[in-house]
Phi, psi and omega in degrees: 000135176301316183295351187280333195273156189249116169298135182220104195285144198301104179290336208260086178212123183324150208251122181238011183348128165099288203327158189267113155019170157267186186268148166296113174261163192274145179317155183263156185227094177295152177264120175264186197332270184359310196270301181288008119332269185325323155275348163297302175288338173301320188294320180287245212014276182324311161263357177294295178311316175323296191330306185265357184221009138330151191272355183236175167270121225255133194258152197272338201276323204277344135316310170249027160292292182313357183215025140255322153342265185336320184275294186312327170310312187284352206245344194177151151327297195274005176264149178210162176259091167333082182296150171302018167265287186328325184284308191266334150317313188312307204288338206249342153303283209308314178288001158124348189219146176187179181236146219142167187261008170106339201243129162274104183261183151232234160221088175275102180036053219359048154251211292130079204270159176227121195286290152183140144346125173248167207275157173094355211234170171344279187320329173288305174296327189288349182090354178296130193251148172315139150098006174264153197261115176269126197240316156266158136225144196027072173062343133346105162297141179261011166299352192238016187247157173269207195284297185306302168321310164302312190317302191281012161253357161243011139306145188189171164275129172316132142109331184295182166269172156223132115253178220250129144286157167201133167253100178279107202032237170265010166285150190322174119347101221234120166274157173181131161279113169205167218275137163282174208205149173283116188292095161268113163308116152277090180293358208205107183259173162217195143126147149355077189209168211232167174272183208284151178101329223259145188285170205290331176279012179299150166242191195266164173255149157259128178246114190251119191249107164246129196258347184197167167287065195257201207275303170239052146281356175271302168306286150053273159335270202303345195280318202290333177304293160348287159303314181268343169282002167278013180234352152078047162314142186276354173180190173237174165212105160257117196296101202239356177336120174072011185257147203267354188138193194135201179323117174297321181299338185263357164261354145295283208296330192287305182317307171328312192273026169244319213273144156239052181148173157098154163297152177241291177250170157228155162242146177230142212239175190283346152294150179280322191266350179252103180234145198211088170272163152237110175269156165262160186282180170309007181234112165239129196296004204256357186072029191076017197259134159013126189219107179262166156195124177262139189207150218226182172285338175297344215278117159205156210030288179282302160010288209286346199269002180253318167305304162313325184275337175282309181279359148267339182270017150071031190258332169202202172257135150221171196265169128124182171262174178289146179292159175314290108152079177242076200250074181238194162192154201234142179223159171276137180238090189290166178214051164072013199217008211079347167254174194229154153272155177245102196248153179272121173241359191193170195247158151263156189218147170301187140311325151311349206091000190258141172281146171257326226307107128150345220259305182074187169266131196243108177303122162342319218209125172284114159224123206237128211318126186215149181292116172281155170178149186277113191244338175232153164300143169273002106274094168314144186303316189257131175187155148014275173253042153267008170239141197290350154258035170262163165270177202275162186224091183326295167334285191287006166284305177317304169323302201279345183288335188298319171279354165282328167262020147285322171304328169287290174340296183297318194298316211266339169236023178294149177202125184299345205245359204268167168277142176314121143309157173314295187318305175284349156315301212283293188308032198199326145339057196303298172291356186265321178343303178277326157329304198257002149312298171279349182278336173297303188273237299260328208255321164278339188316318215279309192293322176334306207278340165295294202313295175304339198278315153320099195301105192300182216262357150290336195261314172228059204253348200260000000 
């Protein structure tokens, strides 16, 4: 039963933007016993003459490590075969730590596509972006290396280098060095925050940043839910942007904790009766308050399947460009010696019924990453008080005189070199900006609509 195993979606997946349904494919012609017997001694043959009669000396693990590859390879992207360093480097991803630059790459027509930066680590800070193409590493082509191969070469011991080729759209070939680090994930930021500009009584959004699924996002979750409704936010904004996946369980349990009911996923297996739905329980900790969630094309498998379950059960908007579109699941299979296959068992469908798979979560509300810039003042030149005998309004001077020497103030320590506050960060945020724009207007509609609901106090004195 799926639900007793604990499931894992494929970090490693392919970049497929855009792309078409699959094609109806042609009937399979099974091999019986006989035949696959018979090719079975063809594959030993085949390595026995290579073993001997290659012109070098042949090493056999990394051969017929390579032609379980190859078979697995054949059947999907994500399915793969796992040597025991690759099976315990995984397990050590899934658990929140690992060493490294930082990055979910995938294979793409064999070259090395990047699925997205994670946040905070080598790889983010250097500017590398979902969907840029990695061509070297320390000068290396990576068209003859696999999946695995890239990975483990760009792995080291914390503090050495790597370098990186890296081709970003249409720009030229961008070289950059960088040191690895021991990756510790924070799957799960939080805090408080107002739009940029917004005056001290505005209110606040809780903003929940998930960069990946792990082992402890959920609780995670319920602890920053917690936190910001004892400060009595006025909505949320969840963020998954650029996040590649994790724990099918930990993309249930997040989705639970918006929901007071309803399916969030289902999964189907290669049997017709083996369907597995998952509902939420009865609660939802945010109380019903407002809800956006932004998602970008990095946004993929658990990410989507958390989008999906919120936008068919009608609990908020989401925002933001199409999703990733990965609607398969993977699971680890040892095979008893420390190494595994990470193999495809099943498909996921929304609440709806819906396959994502090559496809995405197709946003409510478009809004697509853009350069803020100002086009108009927020005091105009022509006004009112652009005439030379109007009168004055005491109050609103004193403001603006207060905020003119706060502007000054910042101004006297400005550096073109320093790194960005968080605040200015935000304020540069184009999709989150307008995210907590609409959790604002969605958070008065609903009091607008209380409000209407109540018998004013004549009505009921009558």
């Amino acid at each position: 039963m799926l639900k007793k195993i604990l499931i894992l979606f494929a970090l490693c997946v392919p970049i497929v933007a855009g792309a078409a349904p699959d094609k109806k494919k042609e009937p399979i012609e099974h091999l019986t016993d006989e035949q696959i017997y018979d090719e079975l001694k063809k594959l030993a043959m085949v390595f026995e003459v290579s073993r001997e009669n290659f012109v070098e000396e042949a090493d056999e693990r990394k051969m017929l490590e390579a032609a379980m590859n190859g078979m697995l390879g054949a059947l999907d992207p994500h399915s793969s075969y796992l040597s025991k360093d690759e099976f315990k480097d995984f397990n050590d991803k899934s658990h929140g730590e690992f060493g490294g630059l930082g990055i979910q790459i995938t294979s793409d027509r064999g070259a090395v596509r990047v699925i997205s930066p994670i946040d905070d680590t080598p790889a983010q800070r250097a500017g590398i972006k979902a969907g840029d193409y990695i061509t070297h590493i320390d000068d290396e082509p990576v068209f003859d290396l696999t999946l695995n191969q890239a990975v483990k070469k760009m792995k080291g011991k914390p503090g050495t280098k790597v370098k990186l080729t890296v081709i970003s759209g249409d720009k030229e070939p961008k070289t950059m060095t960088l040191k690895r680090a021991i990756i510790k994930v924070q799957s799960v930021k939080f805090s408080d925050k107002t739009l940029a500009d917004a005056e001290e009584d505005a209110p606040r959004i809780g903003y929940i940043r998930i960069s990946d699924f792990g082992a402890t996002t959920a609780k995670d979750l319920r602890n920053a839910i917690s936190k910001l409704e004892k400060k009595k936010v006025a909505g949320y904004v969840l963020d998954v942007r650029n996040n590649p996946g994790g724990y099918l369980t930990a993309a249930i349990e997040v989705s639970d904790a918006f929901l007071d009911g309803g399916e969030i996923v289902s999964t189907r297996g290669k049997d017709k009766d083996d369907v597995e739905h998952s509902y939420a329980k009865s609660g939802d900790l945010t109380n019903g308050k407002p809800l956006v969630v932004l998602i970008n094309h990095g946004s993929a498998s658990a990410s989507e399947i958390v989008a999906g379950a919120i936008q068919d059960n009608g609990r908020g908007i989401i925002m933001g460009s199409q999703s990733f579109g990965k609607g398969s699941v993977q699971q680890q299979k040892p095979l008893g010696d420390g190494t595994a296959i990470h193999i495809t068992i099943a498909r996921y469908y929304t609440p709806n019924g819906t396959s994502i798979q090559n496809t995405g979560i197709t946003p409510d509300v478009e809004v697509l990453q853009s350069k803020v810039e100002a086009i108009e003042k927020r005091e105009s030149s022509y006004s009112e008080a652009s005439f030379k005998n109007s009168l004055k309004n005491e109050a609103a001077e004193k403001k603006a005189k207060k905020k003119d020497d706060k502007k000054d103030s910042k101004n006297d320590d400005d550096d073109d070199d320093r790194e960005l506050t968080e605040e200015e960060k935000d304020a540069k945020d184009y999709q989150l900006q307008r995210g907590m724009e609409m959790v604002i207007a969605m958070s008065k509609m609903s009091e607008h609509a209380k409000a209407a609901a109540e018998p004013k106090k004549d009505e009921k004195k009558k």
